[in-house]
N, C-alpha and C positions, 0 to 999 in steps of 0.2 A: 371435636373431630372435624364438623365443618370446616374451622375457620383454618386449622392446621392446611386441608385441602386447597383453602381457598387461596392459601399463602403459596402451596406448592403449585400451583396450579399457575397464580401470579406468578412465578418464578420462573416456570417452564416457557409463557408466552414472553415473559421477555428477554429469555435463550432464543426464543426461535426468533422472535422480531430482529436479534441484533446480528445472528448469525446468516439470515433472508437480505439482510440491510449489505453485511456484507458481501456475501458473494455476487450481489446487483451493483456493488461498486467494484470488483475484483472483475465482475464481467463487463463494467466499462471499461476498464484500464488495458483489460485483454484485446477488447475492439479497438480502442485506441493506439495501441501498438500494432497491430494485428499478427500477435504472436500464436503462430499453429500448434506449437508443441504446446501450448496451455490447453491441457485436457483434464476430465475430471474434476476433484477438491480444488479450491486454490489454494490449499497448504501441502499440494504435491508438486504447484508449479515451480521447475526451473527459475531458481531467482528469489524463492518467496519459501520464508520462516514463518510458524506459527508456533505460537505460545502453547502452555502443557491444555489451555484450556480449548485450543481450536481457532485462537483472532491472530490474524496476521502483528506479524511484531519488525519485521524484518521484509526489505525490497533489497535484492543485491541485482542491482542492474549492470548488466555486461552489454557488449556493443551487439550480441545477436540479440539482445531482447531490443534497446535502445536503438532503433536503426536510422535514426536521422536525431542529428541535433536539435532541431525543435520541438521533438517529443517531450522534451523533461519536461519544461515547466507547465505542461498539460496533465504528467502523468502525475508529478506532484499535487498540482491541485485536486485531482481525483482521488487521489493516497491521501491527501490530510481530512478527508472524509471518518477516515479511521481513528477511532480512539488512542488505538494502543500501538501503535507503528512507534518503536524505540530507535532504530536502527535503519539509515536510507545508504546502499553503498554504492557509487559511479565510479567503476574501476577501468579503463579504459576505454572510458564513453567520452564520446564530445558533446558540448554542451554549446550550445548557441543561443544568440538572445537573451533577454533577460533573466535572469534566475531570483525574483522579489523576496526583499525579508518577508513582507505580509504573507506569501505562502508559505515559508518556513515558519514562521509563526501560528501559524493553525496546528504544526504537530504537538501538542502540548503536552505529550512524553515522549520526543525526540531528545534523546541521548547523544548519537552517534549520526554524523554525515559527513561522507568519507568520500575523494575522490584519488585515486592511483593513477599514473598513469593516463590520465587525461587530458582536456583543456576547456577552458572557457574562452569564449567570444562574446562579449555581452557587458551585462553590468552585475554584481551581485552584493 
């Protein structure tokens, strides 16, 4: 019976350590844009999907979140903190400066990045 506990117990702290981990990276990304409407969960924000278990899986960035082209590739860095981000979408956002493989690279279940209706200035 212990060890069963000790398992479930092990289980629960490392829910809460990864779910703690994220929302203090969800709360950088929010400073770093300084998006007001971000209130609450970060899986209620504008922009931001979460998986059925609670982890962001999904950034759909629009140009009210994205308010200056130099934002991305800060926000990206901050976002590839995240395990499970599948999907990054830049849908009428402009992009400025560099946009580096190496920080696409850190998403290591990125699926899906998508730009509509946008443009880049930079390198990528």
């Amino acid at each position: 019976m212990r060890a069963i506990q000790r398992i479930l117990c092990t289980i629960l702290l490392y829910y809460h350590v990864c779910f703690a981990q994220q929302s203090s990276i969800m709360q950088q990304l929010k400073n770093q844009l300084n998006v007001a409407s971000w209130t609450g969960s970060e899986c209620t924000w504008n922009g931001i999907t979460c998986d059925s278990n609670g982890y962001v899986n999904t950034f759909s960035a629009t140009n009210d979140i994205i308010q200056r082209p130099s934002d991305v590739t800060p926000a990206l860095e901050t976002l590839s903190q995240l395990s499970n981000v599948t999907s990054i979408f830049f849908d009428g956002v402009v992009v400025s400066g560099p946009l580096p493989t190496t920080t696409l690279q850190k998403f290591s279940n990125l699926q899906q990045l998508r730009m509509i209706n946008g443009s880049i200035s930079g390198t990528l």
